[in-house]
N, C-alpha and C positions, 0 to 999 in steps of 0.2 A: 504494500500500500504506500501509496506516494502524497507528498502534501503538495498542492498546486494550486495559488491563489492568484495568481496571475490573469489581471485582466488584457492586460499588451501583449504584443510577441509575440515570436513563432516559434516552439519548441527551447522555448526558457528551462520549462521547467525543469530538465534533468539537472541543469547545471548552473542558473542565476537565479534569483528573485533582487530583479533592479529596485531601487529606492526612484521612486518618481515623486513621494514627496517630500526628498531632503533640501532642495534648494527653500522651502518656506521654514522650513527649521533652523537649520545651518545658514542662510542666507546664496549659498553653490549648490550645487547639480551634484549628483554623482559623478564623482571620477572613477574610469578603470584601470585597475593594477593590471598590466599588459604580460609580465611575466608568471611563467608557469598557465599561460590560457593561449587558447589554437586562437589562429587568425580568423576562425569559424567561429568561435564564441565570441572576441570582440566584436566581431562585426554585427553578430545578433545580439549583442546587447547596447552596444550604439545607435543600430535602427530601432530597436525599442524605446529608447531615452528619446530619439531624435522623435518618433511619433508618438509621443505622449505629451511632445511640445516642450522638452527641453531647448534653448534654444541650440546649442554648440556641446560639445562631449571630448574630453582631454581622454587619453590613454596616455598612462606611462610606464615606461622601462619595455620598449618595446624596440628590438634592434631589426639591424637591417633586413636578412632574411623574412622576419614574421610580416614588416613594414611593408616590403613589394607583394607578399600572399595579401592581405588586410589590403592593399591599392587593387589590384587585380578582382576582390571580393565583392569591393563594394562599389565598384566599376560596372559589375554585373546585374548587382541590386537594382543598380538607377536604370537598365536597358530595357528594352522593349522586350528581353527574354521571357518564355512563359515561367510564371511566379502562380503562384496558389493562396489562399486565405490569406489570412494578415501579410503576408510577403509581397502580396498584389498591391496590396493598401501603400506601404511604404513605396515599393515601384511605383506606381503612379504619383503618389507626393513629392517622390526624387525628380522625376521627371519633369511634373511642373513647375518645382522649385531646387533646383542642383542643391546639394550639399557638398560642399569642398572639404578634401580630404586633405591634409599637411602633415608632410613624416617632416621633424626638425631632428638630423642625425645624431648631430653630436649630445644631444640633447635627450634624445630616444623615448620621442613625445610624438603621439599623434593628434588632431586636431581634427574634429571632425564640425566643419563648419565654419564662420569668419566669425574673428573677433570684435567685438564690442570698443566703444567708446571706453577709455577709462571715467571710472565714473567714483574714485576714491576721493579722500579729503586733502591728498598728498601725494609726497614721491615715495617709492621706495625702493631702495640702493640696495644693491646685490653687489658685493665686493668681494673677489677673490684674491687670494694668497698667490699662485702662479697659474700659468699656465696649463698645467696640469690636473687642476682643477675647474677646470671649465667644463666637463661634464656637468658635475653636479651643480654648478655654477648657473647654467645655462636652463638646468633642470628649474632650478628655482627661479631664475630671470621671465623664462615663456609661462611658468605657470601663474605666477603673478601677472603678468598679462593678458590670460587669460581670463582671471579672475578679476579684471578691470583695472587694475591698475598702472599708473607710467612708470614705468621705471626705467632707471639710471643704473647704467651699468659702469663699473671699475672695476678692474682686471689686472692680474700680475702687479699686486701691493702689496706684498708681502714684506713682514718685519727685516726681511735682509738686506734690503732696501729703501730704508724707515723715511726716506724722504720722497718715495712716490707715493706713499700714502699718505706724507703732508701735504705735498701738492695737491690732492683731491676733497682734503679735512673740509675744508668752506663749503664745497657741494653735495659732502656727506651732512654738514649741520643743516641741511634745508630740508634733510628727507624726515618722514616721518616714521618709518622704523627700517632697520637696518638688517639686510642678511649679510651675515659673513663667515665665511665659506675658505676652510683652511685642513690642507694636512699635515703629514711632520710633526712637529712640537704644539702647533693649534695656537698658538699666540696670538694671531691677528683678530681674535674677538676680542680680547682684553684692550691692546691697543687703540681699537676702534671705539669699544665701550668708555674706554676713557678720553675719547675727543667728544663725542656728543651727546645732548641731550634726550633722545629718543630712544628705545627699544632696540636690541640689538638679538635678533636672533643666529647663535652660533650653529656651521654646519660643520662637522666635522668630517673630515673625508680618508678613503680608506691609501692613500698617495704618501709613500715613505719608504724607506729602507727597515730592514729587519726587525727592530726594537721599536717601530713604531706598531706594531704588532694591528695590522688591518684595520689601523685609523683608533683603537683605543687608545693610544697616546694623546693623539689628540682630541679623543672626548673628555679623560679625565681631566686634561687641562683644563676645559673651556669648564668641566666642571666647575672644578676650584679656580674660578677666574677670580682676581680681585677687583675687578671694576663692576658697580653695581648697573643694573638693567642688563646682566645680560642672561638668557636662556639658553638653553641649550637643546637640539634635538638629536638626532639618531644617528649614524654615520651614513654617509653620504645620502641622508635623506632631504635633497632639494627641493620636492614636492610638498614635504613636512614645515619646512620651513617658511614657505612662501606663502601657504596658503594661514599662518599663523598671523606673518606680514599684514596679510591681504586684508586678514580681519582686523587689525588694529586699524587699518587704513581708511576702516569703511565702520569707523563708530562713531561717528559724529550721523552720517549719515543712516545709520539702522536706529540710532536715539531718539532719530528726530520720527521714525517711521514708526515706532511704538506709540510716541507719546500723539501724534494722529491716531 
């Protein structure tokens, strides 16, 4: 016996029950965790969010191979091909209306749909440690974007280099919360936390030689950061971080939506 409560979708059941009402709770949509799920399940759980009228739908951690299956997929979705029940349904709404597909690689982010107006109270800086952190970097940059907000990106600011990060100090004081995004020792949240006044969410990244032991080095740091506002999330969690951003970015604006 199987539980199926599933009013959307086309053969959900074995394997999703999508949240179609987390964006009036949480203020977002559901995101899909891309890893460990076939290009066949993304895509049937996209077309479900997408026809139940979410506007736009993020997958992440989803690399290249999965990314051309998932393009190739939902290529097919939007054609004149013969489709059956609910599949007809989305086929015809694709057709009337395209939904654009965006794989961002380095990023390993799909995008099923265009982005929106930023519509936060502010900026928010995403600032990396080196270049080798621009994965998760970037991970965090698009989904904050996605999530409406503009953001400012700085790059390869790492403390080895203590004055490319002072050069950018002034237009990190104008954001309104801060992702910072380091491996190796993890310093560069503390450094940053103690230039500004806002919010400083730390990413720790799994980027280091041997004793940096897959970026716990640098989470315990950022642990024990000594500069006050800063948080900490999960190792090379850029999605985690952004979308924490996203919601400090957007209280002014959800305060004012309650008290209506």
């Amino acid at each position: 016996m199987g539980c199926d409560h599933h009013e959307r979708g086309e053969g959900l059941s074995a394997f999703a029950r999508p949240d179609y009402s987390r964006a009036s709770r949480q203020g977002a949509g559901e995101v899909i965790y891309g890893e460990g799920k076939t290009a066949e399940q993304i895509v049937a759980i996209a077309a479900a969010l997408l026809e139940a009228g979410q506007p736009r739908v993020l997958a992440t951690r989803v690399g290249d191979g999965k990314a051309g299956a998932v393009e190739v997929l939902w290529a097919e979705r939007g054609s004149a091909a013969a489709v059956t029940g609910a599949g007809a349904t989305l086929a015809a709404t694709l057709r009337a209306r395209p939904v654009s597909l965006t794989f961002h690689r380095e990023a390993r982010l799909l995008v099923f749909g265009e982005l929106g107006a930023p519509d936060g109270d502010g900026v928010v800086a995403v600032v990396a440690a080196g270049t080798s952190d621009l994965p998760v970097a970037e991970e965090a940059a698009l989904t904050a974007e996605f999530l409406g907000n503009e953001v400012m990106r700085c790059y390869d600011v790492g403390v080895a280099g203590l004055h490319r990060l002072l050069d950018v100090a002034d237009d990190l004081r104008r954001a309104r919360a801060i992702v910072a995004v380091a491996g190796l020792e993890g310093a560069l949240a503390s450094v940053v936390g103690g230039l500004v006044d806002c919010p400083v969410i730390a990413v720790p990244t799994s980027v280091g030689y041997g004793a940096s032991f897959g970026g716990i080095a640098a989470l315990l740091a950022m642990l024990n950061s000594c500069a006050s506002g800063v948080s900490v999330v999960n190792i090379d969690n850029g999605f985690g971080a952004a979308f924490q951003a996203s919601a400090i970015n957007h209280l002014n604006g959800r305060g004012a939506a309650v008290e209506r």
